[in-house]
C-alpha distance (Angstrom), angle and dihedral (degrees) to the residues before:
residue distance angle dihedral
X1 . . .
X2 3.63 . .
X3 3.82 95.0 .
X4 4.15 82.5 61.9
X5 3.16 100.1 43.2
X6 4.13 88.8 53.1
X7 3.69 82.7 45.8
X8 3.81 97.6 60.8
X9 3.74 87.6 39.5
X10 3.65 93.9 63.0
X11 3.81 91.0 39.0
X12 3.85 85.9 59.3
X13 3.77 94.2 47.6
X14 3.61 94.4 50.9
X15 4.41 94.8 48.6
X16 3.97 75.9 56.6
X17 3.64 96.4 46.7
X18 3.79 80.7 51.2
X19 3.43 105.9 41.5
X20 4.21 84.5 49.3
X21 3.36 92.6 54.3
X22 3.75 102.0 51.2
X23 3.43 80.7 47.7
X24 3.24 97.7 64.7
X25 3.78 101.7 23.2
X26 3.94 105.3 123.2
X27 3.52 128.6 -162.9
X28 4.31 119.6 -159.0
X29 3.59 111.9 -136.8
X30 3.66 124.7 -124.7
X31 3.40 96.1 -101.3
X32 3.80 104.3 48.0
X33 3.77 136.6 54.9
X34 4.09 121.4 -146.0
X35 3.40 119.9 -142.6
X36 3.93 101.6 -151.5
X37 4.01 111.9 -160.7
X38 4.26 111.4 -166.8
X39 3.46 126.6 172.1
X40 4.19 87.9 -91.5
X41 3.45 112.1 40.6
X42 4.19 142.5 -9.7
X43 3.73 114.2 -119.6
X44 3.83 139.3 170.2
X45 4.12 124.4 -121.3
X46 3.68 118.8 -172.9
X47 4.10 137.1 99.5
X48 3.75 119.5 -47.6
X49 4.28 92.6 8.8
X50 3.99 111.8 115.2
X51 3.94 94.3 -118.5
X52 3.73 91.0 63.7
X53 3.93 129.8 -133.3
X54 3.63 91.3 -78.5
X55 3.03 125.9 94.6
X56 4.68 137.2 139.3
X57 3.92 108.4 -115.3
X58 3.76 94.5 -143.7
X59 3.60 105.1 -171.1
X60 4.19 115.3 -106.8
X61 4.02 92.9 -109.3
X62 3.37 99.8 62.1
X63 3.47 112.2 95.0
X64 3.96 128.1 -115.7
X65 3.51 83.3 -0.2
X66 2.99 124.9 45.5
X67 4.16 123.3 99.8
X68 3.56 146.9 -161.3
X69 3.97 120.7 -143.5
X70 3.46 137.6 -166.8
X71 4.23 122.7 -149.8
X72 3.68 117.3 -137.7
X73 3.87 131.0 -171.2
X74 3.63 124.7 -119.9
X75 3.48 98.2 179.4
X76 3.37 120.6 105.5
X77 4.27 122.5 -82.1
X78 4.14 129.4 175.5
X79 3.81 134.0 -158.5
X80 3.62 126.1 -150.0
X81 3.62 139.4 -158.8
X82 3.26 115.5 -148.2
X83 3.84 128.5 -171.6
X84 3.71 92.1 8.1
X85 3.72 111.8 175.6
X86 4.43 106.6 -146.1
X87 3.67 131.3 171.7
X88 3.48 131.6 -133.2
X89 4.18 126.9 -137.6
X90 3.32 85.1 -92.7
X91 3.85 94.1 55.6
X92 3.88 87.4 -119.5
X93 3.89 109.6 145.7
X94 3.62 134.6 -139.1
X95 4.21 137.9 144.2
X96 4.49 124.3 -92.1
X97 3.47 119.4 -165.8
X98 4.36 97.0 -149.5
X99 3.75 118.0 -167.7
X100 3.87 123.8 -175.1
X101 3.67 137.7 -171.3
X102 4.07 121.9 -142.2
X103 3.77 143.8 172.6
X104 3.75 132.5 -178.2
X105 3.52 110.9 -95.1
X106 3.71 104.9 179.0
X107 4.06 106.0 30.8
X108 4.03 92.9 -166.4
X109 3.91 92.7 50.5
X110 4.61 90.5 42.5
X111 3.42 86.4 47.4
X112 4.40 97.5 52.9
X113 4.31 84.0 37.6
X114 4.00 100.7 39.9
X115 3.53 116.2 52.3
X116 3.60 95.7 177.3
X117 3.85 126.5 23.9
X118 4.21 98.7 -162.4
X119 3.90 88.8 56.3
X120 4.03 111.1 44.8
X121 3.81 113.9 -147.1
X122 3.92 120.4 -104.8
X123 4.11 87.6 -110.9
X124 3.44 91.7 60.0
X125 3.69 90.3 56.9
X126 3.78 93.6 41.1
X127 3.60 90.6 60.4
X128 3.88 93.1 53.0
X129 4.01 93.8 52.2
X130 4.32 88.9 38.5
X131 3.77 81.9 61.9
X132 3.91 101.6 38.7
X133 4.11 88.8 47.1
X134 4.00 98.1 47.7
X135 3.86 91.2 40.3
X136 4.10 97.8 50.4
X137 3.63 83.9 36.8
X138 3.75 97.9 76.3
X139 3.89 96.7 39.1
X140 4.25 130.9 81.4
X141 3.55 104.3 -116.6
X142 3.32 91.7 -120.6
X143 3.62 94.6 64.1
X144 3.56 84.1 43.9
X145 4.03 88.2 67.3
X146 3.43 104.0 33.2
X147 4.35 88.4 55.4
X148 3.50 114.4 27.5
X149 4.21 87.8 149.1
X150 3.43 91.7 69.1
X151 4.37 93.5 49.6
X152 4.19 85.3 56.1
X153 3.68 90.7 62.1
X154 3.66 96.1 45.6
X155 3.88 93.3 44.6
X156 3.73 90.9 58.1
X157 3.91 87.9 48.5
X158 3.56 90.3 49.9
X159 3.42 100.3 51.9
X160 4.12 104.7 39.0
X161 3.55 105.3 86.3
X162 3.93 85.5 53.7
X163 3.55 98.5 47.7
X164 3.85 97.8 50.9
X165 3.95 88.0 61.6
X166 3.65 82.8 62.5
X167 3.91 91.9 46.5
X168 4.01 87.4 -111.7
X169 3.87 122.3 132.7
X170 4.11 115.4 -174.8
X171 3.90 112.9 -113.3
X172 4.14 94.6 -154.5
X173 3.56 126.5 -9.7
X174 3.33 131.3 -78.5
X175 3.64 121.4 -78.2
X176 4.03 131.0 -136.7
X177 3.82 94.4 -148.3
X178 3.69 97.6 177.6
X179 3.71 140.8 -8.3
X180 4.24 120.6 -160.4
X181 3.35 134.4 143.3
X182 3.74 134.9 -77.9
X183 3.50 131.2 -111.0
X184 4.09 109.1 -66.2
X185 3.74 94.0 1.8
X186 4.03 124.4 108.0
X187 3.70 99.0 -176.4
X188 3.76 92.6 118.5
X189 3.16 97.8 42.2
X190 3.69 96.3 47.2
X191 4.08 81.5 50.6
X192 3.81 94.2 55.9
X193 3.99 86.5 48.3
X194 3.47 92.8 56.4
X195 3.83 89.9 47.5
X196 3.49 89.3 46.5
X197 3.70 91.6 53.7
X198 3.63 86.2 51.3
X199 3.38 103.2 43.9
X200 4.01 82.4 48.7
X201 3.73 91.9 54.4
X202 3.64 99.2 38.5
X203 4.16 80.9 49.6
X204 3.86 91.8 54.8
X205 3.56 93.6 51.4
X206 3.75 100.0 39.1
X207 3.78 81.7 46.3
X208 4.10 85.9 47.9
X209 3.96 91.6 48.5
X210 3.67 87.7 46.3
X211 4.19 93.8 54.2
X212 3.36 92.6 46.3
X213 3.93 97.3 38.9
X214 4.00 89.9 49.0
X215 3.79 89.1 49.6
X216 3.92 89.4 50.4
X217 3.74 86.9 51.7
X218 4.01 95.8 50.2
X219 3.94 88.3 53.7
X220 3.77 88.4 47.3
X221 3.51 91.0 43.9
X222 4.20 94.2 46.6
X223 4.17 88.5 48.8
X224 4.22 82.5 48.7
X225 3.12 92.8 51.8
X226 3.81 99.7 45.8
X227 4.07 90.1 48.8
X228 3.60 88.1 48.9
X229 3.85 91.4 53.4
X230 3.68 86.1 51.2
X231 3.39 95.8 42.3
X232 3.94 88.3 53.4
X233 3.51 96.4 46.6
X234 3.87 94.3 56.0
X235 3.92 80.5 42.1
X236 3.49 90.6 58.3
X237 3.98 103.3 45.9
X238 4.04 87.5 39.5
X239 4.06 86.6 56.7
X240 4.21 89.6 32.3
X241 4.25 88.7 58.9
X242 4.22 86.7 34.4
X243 3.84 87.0 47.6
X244 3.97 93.7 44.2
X245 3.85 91.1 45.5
X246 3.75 92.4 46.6
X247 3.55 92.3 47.1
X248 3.95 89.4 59.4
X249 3.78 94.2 45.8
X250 3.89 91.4 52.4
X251 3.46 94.6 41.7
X252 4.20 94.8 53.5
X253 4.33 80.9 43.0
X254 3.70 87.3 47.4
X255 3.92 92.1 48.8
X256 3.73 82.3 39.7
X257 3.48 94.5 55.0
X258 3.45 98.8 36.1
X259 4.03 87.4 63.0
X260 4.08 91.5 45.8
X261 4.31 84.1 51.1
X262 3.64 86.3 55.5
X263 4.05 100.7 54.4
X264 3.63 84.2 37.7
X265 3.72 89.9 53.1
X266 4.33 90.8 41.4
X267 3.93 83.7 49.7
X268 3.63 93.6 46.6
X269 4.01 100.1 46.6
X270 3.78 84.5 49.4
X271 3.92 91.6 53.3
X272 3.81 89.3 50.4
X273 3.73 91.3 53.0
X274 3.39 96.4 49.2
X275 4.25 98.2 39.8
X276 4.60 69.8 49.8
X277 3.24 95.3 64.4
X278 3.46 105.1 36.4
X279 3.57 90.6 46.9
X280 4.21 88.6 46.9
X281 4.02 79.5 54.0
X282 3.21 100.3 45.5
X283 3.89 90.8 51.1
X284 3.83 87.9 51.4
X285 3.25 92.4 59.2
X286 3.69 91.2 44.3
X287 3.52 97.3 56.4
X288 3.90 97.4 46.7
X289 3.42 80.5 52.8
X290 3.70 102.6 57.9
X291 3.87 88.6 36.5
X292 4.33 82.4 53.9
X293 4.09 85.5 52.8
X294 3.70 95.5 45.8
X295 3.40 96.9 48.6
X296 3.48 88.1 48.4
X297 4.31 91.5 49.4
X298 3.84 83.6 44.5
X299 3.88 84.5 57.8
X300 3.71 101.3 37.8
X301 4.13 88.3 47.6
X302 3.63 97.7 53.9
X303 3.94 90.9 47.9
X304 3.37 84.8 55.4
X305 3.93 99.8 48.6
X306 3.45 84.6 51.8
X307 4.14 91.8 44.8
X308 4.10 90.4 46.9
X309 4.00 90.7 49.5
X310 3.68 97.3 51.9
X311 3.64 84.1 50.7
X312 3.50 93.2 47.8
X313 3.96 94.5 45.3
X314 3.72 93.5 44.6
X315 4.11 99.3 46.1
X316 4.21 79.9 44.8
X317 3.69 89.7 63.7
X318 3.67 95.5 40.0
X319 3.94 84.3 52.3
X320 3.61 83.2 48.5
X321 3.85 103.1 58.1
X322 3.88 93.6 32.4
X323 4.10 86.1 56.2
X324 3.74 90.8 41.1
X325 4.21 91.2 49.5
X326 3.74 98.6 46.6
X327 3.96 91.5 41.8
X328 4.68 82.1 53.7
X329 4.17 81.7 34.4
X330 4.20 83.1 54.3
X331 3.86 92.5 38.9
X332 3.81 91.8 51.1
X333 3.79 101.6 38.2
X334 4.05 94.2 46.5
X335 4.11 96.3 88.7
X336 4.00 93.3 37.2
X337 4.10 87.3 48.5
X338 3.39 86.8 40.6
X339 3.94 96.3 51.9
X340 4.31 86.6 39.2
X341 3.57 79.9 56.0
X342 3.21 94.9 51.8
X343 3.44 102.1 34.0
X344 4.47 88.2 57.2
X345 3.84 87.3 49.0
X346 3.70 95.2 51.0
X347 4.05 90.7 41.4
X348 3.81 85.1 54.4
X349 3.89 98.5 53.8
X350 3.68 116.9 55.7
X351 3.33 100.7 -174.8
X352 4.05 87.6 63.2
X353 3.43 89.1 49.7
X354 4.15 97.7 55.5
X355 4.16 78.4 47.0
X356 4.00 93.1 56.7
X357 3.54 93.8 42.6
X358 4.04 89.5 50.8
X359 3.58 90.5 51.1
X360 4.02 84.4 46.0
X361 3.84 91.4 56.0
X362 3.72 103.0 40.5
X363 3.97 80.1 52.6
X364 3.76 97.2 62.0
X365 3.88 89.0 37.6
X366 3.65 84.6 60.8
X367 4.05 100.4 47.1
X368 4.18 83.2 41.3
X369 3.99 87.7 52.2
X370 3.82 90.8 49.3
X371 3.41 99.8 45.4
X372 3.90 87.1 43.0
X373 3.78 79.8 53.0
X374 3.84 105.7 50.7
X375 4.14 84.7 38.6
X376 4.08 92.2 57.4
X377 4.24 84.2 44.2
X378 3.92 88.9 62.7
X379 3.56 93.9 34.4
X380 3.93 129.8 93.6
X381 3.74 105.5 -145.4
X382 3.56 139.5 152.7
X383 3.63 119.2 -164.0
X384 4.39 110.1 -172.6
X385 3.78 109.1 -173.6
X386 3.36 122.3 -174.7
X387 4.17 103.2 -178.6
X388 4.09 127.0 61.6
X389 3.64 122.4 2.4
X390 3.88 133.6 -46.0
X391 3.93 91.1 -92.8
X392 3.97 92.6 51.9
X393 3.67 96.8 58.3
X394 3.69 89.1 44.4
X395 3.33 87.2 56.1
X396 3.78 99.3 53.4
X397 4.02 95.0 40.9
X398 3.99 82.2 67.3
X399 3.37 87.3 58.6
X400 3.86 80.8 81.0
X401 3.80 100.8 75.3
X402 3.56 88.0 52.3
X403 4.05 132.1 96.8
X404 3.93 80.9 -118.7
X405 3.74 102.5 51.8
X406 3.91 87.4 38.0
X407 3.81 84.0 54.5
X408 3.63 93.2 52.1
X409 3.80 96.5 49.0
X410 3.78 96.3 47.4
X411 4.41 86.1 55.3
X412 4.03 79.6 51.1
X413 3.50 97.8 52.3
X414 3.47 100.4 49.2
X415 3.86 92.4 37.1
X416 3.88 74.1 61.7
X417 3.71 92.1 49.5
X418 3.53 91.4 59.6
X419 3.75 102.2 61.1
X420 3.89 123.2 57.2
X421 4.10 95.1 -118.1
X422 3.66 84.9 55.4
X423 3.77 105.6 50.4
X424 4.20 78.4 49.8
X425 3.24 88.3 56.4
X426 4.04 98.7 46.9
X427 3.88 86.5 41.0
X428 3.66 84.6 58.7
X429 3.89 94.8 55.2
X430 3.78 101.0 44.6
X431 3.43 84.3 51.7
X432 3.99 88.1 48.9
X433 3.38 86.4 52.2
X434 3.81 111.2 49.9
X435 3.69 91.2 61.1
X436 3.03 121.4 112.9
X437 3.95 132.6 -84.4
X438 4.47 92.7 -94.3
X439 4.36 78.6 82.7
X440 3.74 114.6 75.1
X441 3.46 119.3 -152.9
X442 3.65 90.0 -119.5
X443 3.45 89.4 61.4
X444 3.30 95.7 50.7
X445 3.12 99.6 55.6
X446 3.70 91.5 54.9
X447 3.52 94.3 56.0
X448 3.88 93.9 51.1
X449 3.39 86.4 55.3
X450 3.62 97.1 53.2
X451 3.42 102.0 41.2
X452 3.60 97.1 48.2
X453 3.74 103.7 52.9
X454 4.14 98.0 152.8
X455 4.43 85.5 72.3
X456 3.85 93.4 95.2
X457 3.82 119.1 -146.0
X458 3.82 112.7 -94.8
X459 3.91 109.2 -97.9
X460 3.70 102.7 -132.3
């Protein structure tokens, strides 16, 4: 229990953690640097720097970690000096409008120089008008005007050695906007009148050259164009006779040509009406062909319609008779599988076999009992007991229809047989019994038992 509850502690603490961290999680824009100031070190953040442009904004009163930061542009700025008064070599004065182009180069030194990027230190400005007064100082103003390319490449020199102390770099030269003169002073003025005159005079003459070179060119142009003419005119009867001739050739090569067309034409018609009728032949022959085959395929198809429906009729009958002998085969062989069956099932239990065989014996005992039955009916017997009950002697006097009681009486008669009363006694029944039919056995078997008196009654 205590093991989870620490568990979801920690889990709690470390959704804050998160959750603080996001928080606080601070990305620098492309365009900016931040200059991030802990209790350790001072470092820069921002795109392209080797710290990255991640960094946690802990706030400043948290101990050991907490920072302060500073935000620096990296965009792009300019400073201009207007209504700068310069001197030439010649100590001549006049006015330069000066505009420069800068962007922080090192973001750790800007930040210690510039305390404040909307209002650019006094230095900085310095160091643009040191370089605009010793550069225009060593030139003629009239070199000055005439090349200001050349003074925006050696402003930016000028100034680049200052400017990285600053953590500055120049984006593009420097640029000479405007030169004009100073308060009181004509010198530029007086310059651009003497160029005007110049360029007027140069103008006139150009313009001069030009009349008289444009009048030059029309008389060139007229004498052109009247050798041209010329020129054209013999072109035109040289290609009139060239035409004329040509037109005679081509028309003898047409009639020419016309006249080879025509045999080729003749020979032609005749080829078609022979490739006609050898092709009209050919197709004849074709045709009597295919009619030939189909005739033939009529033929061979109806032989073997008649082929595939003896087949047919003959394997129908032998479907027949096989159908009708395994339906008699099924008839006959339904009993005798029906006794196998039940022949295995009874072979497998037993049990049912001690049952059948009871059945089997109580059977026989039955058709033994009735014949026993219909034999006592015909018979004249008299059974005298003298131990047990009525039923018991009964019982034994049946004993003499079976293989045991017949056993018994054949030991008495020849015990009797071996004593002299006895043979008497046997004499006495084979004489009984070759008289003749008038004495019925019944009777004779009454009178043996009343004229022998001494046999005693078995004692069952």
């Amino acid at each position: 229990m205590t093991t989870f509850i620490l568990g979801g502690i920690a889990l709690i603490l470390l959704i804050v953690a998160i959750i603080i961290a996001m928080i606080f999680r601070t990305v620098v824009p492309t365009d900016k640097v931040h200059i991030v100031q802990s209790q350790k070190a001072t470092a820069a953040y921002g795109s392209g720097l080797d710290n990255g442009n991640v960094y946690y904004r802990w706030p400043s009163f948290i101990p050991k970690i907490g920072i302060v930061f500073r935000e620096i542009p990296m965009n792009n700025f300019s400073i201009s000096l207007k209504d700068y008064d310069a001197y030439d070599v010649n100590r001549l004065q006049f006015m330069v409008d000066v505009t420069a182009f800068f962007q922080v180069d090192d973001p750790l030194t800007a930040a210690k120089r510039i305390p404040d990027f909307k209002v650019m230190p006094e230095d900085i400005f310095g160091i643009v008008q040191g370089a605009a007064r010793r550069v225009l100082a060593a030139y003629e103003i009239n070199v000055i005007m005439t090349d200001r390319a050349q003074f925006g490449d050696k402003f930016t020199e000028e100034v680049a050695n200052d400017l990285k102390s600053w953590g500055l770099r120049t984006v593009k030269n420097l640029e000479l906007m405007d030169i004009r003169d100073a308060e009181g002073s004509r010198v530029v003025a007086n310059i651009m009148a003497m160029k005007s005159s110049e360029i007027d005079r140069l103008s006139r003459i150009e313009v001069a050259e030009n009349m008289r070179a444009a009048e030059e060119a029309e008389i060139e142009a007229r004498r052109q164009v009247d050798i041209s003419r010329q020129q054209a005119e013999q072109a035109v009867g040289e290609r009139t006779a060239e035409k004329d001739k040509a037109v005679g050739i081509a028309q003898q090569l047409s009639r020419q040509e016309v006249l080879t067309q025509e045999k080729t034409t003749r020979e032609r018609a005749m080829e078609v009406t022979r490739v006609d009728q050898v092709k009209q032949a050919e197709i004849n022959m074709e045709a009597a062909i295919v009619a030939a085959d189909e005739q033939r395929e009529v033929a061979i198809r109806d032989a073997d319609g008649k082929l595939e429906a003896a087949k047919r009729e003959a394997e129908g009958v032998k479907v027949n008779g096989e159908a009708k002998g395994a339906a008699d085969k099924a008839i006959l062989m339904a009993p005798v599988d029906a006794q196998i069956a039940l022949a295995e099932k009874i072979a497998s239990l037993p049990e049912y076999q001690a049952y059948l065989l009871g059945i089997r014996a109580i059977e026989a005992q039955e058709s033994v009992g009735k014949a026993q039955a219909a034999a006592l009916t015909t018979a004249d017997v008299k059974v005298i007991t003298n131990t047990g009950s009525a039923t018991e002697g009964l019982t034994d006097a049946m004993q003499l229809f079976s293989g045991k009681g017949g056993l018994q009486i054949g030991t008495m008669l020849e015990g009797l047989a071996n004593t002299e009363q006895g043979r008497g006694v046997l004499d006495a029944l084979k004489g009984l019994m070759n008289k003749g039919d008038t004495s019925s056995p019944s009777s004779s078997a009454g009178d043996v038992a009343a004229e022998k008196p001494a046999t005693a009654p078995r004692k069952r």
